[in-house]
mmCIF entry with sequence, helices, sheets and N, C-alpha, C, O atoms, coordinates in Angstrom:
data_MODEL
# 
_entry.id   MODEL 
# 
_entity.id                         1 
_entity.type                       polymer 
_entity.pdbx_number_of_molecules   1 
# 
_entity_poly.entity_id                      1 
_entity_poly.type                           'polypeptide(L)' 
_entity_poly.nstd_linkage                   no 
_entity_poly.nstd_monomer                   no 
_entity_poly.pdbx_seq_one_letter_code       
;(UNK)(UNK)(UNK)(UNK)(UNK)(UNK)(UNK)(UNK)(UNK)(UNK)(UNK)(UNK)(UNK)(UNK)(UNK)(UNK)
(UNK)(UNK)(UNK)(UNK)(UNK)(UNK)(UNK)(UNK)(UNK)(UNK)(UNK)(UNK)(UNK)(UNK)
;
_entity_poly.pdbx_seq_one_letter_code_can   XXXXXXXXXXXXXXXXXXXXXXXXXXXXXX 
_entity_poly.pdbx_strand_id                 A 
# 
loop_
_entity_poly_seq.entity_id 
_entity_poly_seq.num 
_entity_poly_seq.mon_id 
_entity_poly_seq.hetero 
1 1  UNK n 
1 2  UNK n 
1 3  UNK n 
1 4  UNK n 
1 5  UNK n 
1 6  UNK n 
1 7  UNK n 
1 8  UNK n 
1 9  UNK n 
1 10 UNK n 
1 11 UNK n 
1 12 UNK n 
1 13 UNK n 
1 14 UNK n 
1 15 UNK n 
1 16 UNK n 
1 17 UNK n 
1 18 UNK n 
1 19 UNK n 
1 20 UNK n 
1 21 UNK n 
1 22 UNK n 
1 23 UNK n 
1 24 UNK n 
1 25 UNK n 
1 26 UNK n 
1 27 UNK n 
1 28 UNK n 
1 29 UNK n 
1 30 UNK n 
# 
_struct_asym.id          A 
_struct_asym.entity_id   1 
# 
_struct_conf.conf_type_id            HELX_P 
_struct_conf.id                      HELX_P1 
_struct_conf.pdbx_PDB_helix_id       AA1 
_struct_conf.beg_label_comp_id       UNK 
_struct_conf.beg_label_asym_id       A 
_struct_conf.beg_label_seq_id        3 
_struct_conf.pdbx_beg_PDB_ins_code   ? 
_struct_conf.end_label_comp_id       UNK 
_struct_conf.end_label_asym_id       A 
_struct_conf.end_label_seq_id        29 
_struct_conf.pdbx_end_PDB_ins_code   ? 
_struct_conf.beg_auth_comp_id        UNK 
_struct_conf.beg_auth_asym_id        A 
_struct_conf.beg_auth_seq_id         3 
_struct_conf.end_auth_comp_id        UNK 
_struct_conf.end_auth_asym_id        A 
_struct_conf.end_auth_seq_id         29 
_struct_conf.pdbx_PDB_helix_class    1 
_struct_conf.details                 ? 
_struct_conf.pdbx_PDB_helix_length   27 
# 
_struct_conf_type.id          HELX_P 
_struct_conf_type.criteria    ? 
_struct_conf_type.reference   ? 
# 
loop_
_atom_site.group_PDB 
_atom_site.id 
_atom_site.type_symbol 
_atom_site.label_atom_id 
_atom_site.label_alt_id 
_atom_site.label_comp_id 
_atom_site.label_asym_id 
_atom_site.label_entity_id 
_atom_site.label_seq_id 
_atom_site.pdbx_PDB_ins_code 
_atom_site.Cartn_x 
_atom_site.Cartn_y 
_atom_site.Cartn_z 
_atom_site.occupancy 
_atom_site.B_iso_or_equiv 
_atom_site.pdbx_formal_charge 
_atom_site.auth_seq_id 
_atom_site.auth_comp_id 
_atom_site.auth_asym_id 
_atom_site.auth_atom_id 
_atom_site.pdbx_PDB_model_num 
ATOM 1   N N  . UNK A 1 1  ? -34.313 -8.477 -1.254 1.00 0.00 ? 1  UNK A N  1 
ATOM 2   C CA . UNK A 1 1  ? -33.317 -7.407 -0.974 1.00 0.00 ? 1  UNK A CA 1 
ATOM 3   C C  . UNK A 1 1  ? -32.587 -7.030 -2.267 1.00 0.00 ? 1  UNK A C  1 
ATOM 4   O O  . UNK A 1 1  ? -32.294 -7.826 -3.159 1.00 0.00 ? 1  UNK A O  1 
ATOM 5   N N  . UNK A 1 2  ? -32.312 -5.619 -2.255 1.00 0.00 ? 2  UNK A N  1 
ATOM 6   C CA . UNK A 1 2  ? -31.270 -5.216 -3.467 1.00 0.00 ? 2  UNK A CA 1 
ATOM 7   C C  . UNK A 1 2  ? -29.953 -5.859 -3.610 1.00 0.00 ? 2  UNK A C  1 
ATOM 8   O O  . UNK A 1 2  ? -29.166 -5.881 -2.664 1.00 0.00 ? 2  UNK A O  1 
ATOM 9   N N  . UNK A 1 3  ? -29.708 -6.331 -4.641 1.00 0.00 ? 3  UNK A N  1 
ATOM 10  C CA . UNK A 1 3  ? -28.221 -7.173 -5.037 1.00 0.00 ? 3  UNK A CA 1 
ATOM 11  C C  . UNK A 1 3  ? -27.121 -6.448 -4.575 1.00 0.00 ? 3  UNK A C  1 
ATOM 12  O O  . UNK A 1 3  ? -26.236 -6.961 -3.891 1.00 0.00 ? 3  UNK A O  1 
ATOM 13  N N  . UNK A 1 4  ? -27.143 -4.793 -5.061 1.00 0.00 ? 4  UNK A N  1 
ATOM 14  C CA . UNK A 1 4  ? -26.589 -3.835 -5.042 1.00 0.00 ? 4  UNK A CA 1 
ATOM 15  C C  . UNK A 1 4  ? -26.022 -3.897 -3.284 1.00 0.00 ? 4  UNK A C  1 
ATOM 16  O O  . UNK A 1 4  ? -24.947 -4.166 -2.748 1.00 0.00 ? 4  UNK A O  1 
ATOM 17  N N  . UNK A 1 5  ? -27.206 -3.547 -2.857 1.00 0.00 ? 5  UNK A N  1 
ATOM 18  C CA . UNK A 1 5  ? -27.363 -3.306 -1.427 1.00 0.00 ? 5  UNK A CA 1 
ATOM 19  C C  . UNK A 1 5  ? -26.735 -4.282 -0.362 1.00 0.00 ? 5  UNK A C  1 
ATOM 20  O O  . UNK A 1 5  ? -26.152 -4.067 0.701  1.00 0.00 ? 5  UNK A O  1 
ATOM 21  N N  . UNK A 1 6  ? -27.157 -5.745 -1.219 1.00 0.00 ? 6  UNK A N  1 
ATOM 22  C CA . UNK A 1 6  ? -26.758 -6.946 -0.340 1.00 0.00 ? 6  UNK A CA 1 
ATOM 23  C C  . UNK A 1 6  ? -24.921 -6.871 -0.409 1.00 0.00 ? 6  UNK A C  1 
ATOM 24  O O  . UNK A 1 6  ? -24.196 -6.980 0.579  1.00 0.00 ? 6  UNK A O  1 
ATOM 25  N N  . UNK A 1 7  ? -24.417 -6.646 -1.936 1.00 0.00 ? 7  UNK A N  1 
ATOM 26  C CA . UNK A 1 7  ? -23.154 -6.461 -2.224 1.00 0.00 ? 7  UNK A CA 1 
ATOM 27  C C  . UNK A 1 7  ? -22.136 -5.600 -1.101 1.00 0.00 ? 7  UNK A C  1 
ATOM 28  O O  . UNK A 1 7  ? -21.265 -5.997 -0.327 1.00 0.00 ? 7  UNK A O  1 
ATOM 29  N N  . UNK A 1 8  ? -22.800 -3.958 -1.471 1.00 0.00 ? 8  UNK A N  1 
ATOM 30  C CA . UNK A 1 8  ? -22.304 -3.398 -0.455 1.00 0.00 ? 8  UNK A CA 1 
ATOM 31  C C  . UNK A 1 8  ? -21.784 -3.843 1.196  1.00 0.00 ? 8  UNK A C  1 
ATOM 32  O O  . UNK A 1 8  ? -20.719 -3.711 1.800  1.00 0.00 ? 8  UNK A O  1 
ATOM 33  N N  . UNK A 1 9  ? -23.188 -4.454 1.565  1.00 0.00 ? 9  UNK A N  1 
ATOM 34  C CA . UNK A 1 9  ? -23.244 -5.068 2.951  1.00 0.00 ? 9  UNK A CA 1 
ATOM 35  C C  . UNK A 1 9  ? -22.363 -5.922 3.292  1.00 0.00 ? 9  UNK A C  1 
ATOM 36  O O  . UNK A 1 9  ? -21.911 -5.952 4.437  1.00 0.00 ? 9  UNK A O  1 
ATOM 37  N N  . UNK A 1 10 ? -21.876 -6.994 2.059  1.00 0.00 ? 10 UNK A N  1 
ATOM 38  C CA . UNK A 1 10 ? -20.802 -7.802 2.378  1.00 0.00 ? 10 UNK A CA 1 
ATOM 39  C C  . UNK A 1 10 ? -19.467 -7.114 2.108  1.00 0.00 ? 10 UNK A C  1 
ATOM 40  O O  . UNK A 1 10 ? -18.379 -7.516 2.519  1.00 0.00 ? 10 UNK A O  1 
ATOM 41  N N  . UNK A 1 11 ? -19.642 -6.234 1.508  1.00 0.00 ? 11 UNK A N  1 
ATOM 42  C CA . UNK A 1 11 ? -18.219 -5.426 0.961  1.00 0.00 ? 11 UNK A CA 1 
ATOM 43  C C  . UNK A 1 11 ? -17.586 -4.899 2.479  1.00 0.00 ? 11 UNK A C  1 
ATOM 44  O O  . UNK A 1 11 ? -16.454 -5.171 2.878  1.00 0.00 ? 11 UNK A O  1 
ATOM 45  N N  . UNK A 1 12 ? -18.650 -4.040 3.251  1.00 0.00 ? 12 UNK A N  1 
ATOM 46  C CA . UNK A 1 12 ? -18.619 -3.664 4.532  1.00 0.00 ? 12 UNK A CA 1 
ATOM 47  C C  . UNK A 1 12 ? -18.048 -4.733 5.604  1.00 0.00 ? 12 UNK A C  1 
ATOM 48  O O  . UNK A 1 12 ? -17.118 -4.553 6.390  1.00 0.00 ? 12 UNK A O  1 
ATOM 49  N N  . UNK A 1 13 ? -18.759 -5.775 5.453  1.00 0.00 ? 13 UNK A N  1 
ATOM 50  C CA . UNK A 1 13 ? -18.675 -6.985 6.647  1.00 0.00 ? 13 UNK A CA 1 
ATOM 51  C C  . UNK A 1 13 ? -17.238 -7.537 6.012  1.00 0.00 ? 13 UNK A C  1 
ATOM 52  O O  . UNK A 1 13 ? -16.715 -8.259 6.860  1.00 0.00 ? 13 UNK A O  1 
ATOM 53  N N  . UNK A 1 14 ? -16.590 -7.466 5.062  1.00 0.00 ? 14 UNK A N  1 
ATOM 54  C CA . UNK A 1 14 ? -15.089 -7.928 4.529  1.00 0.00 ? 14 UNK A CA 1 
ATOM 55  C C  . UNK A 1 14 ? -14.357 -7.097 5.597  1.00 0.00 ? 14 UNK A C  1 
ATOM 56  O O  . UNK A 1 14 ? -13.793 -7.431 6.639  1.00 0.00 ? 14 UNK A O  1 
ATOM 57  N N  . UNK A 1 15 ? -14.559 -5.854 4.977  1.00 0.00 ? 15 UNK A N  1 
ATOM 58  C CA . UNK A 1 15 ? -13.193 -4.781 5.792  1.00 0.00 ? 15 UNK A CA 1 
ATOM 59  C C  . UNK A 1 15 ? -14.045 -4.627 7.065  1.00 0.00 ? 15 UNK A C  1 
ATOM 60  O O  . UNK A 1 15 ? -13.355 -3.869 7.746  1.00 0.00 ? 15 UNK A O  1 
ATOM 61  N N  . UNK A 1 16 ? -15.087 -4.897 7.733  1.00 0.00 ? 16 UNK A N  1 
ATOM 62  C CA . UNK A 1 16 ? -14.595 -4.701 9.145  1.00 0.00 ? 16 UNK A CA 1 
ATOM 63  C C  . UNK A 1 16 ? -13.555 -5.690 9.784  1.00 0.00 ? 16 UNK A C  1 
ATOM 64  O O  . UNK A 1 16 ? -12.690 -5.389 10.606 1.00 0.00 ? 16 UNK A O  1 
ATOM 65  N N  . UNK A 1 17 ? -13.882 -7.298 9.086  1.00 0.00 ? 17 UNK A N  1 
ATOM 66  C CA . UNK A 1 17 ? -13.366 -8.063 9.586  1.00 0.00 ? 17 UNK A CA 1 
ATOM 67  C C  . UNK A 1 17 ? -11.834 -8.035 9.227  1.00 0.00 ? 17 UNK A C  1 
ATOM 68  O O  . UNK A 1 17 ? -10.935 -8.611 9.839  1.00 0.00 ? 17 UNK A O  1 
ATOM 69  N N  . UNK A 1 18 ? -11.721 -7.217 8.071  1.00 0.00 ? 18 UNK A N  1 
ATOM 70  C CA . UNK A 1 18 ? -9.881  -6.832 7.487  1.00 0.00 ? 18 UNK A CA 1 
ATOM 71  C C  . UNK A 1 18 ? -9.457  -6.309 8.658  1.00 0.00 ? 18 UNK A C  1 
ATOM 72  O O  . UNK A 1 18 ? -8.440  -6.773 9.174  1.00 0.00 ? 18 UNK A O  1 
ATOM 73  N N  . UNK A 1 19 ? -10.211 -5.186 9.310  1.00 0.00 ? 19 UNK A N  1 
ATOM 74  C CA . UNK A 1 19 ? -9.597  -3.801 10.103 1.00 0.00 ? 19 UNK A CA 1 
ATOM 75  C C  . UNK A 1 19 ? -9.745  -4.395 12.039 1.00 0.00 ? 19 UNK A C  1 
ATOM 76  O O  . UNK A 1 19 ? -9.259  -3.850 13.030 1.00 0.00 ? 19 UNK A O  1 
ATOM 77  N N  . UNK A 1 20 ? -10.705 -5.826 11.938 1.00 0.00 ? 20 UNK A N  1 
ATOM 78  C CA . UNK A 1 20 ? -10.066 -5.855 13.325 1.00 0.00 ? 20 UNK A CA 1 
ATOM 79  C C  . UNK A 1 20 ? -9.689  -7.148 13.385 1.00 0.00 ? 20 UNK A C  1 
ATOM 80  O O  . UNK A 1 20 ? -10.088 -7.866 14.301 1.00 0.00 ? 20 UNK A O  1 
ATOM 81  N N  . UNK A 1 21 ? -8.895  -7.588 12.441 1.00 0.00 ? 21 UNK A N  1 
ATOM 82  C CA . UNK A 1 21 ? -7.605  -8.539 12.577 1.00 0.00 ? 21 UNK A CA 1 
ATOM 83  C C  . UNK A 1 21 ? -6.748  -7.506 12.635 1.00 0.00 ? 21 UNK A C  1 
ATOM 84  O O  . UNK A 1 21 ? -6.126  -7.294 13.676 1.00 0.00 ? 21 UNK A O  1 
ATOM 85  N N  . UNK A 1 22 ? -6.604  -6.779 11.615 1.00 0.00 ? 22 UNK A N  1 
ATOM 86  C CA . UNK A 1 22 ? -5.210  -5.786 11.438 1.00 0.00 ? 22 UNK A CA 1 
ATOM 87  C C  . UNK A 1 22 ? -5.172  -4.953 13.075 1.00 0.00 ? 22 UNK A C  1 
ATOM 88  O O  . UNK A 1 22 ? -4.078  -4.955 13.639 1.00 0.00 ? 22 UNK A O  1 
ATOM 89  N N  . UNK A 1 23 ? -6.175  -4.372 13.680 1.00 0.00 ? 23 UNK A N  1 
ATOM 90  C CA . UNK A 1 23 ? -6.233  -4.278 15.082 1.00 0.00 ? 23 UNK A CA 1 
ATOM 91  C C  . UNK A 1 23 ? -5.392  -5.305 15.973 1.00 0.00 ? 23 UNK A C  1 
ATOM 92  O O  . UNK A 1 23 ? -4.268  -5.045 16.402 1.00 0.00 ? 23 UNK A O  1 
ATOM 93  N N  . UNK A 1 24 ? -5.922  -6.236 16.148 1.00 0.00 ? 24 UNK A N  1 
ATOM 94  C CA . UNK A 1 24 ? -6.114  -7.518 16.899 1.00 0.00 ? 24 UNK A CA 1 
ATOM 95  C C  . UNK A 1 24 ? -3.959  -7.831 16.443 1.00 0.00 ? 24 UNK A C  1 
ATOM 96  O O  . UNK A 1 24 ? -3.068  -8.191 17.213 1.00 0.00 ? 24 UNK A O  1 
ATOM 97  N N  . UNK A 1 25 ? -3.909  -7.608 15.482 1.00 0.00 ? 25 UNK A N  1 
ATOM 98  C CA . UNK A 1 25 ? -2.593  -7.969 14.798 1.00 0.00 ? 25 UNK A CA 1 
ATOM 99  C C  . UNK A 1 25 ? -1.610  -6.624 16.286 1.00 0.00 ? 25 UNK A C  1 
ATOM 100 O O  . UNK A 1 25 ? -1.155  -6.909 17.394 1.00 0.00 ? 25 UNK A O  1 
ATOM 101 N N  . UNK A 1 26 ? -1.649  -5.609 15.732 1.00 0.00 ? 26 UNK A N  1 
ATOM 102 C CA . UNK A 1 26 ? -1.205  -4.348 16.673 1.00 0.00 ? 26 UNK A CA 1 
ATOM 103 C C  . UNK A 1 26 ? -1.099  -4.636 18.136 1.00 0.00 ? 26 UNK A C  1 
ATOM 104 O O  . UNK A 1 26 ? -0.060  -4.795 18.777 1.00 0.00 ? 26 UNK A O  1 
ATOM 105 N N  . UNK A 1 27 ? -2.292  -4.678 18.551 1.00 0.00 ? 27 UNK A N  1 
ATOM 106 C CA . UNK A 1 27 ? -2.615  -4.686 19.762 1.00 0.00 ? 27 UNK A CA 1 
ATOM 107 C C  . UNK A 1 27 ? -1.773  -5.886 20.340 1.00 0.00 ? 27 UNK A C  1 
ATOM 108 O O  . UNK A 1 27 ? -1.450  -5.935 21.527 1.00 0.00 ? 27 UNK A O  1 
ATOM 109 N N  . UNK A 1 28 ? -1.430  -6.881 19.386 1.00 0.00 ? 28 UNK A N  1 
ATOM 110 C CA . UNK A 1 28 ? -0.705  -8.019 19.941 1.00 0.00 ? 28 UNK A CA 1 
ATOM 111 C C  . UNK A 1 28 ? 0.624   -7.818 20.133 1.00 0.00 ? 28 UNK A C  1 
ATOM 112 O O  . UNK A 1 28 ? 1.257   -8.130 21.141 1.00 0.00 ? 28 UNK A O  1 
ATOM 113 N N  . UNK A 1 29 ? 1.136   -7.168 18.918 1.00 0.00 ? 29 UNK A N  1 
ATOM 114 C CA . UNK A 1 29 ? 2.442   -6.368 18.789 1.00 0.00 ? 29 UNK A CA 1 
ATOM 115 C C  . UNK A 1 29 ? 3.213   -5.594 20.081 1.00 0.00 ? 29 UNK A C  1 
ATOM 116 O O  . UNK A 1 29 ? 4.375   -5.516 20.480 1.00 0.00 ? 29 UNK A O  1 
ATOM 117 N N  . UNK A 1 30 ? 1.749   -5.008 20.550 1.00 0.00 ? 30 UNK A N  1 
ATOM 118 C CA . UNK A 1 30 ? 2.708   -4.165 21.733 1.00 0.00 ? 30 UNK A CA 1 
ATOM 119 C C  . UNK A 1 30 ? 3.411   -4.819 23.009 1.00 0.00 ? 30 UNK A C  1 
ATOM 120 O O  . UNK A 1 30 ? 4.068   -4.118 23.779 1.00 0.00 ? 30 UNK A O  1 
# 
């Protein structure tokens, strides 16, 4: 696999997991 490619992929799989704590964070809030 491309380094590049593999990079990206984890770059992606970081901030989904950023954006549904920060969710998960909210949703708890209310």
């Amino acid at each position: 696999m491309d380094a590049a490619l593999r990079e990206a992929l984890l770059a992606g799989t970081q901030l989904a997991c950023v954006l549904a704590e920060a969710a998960a964070h909210i949703a708890l809030s209310k």
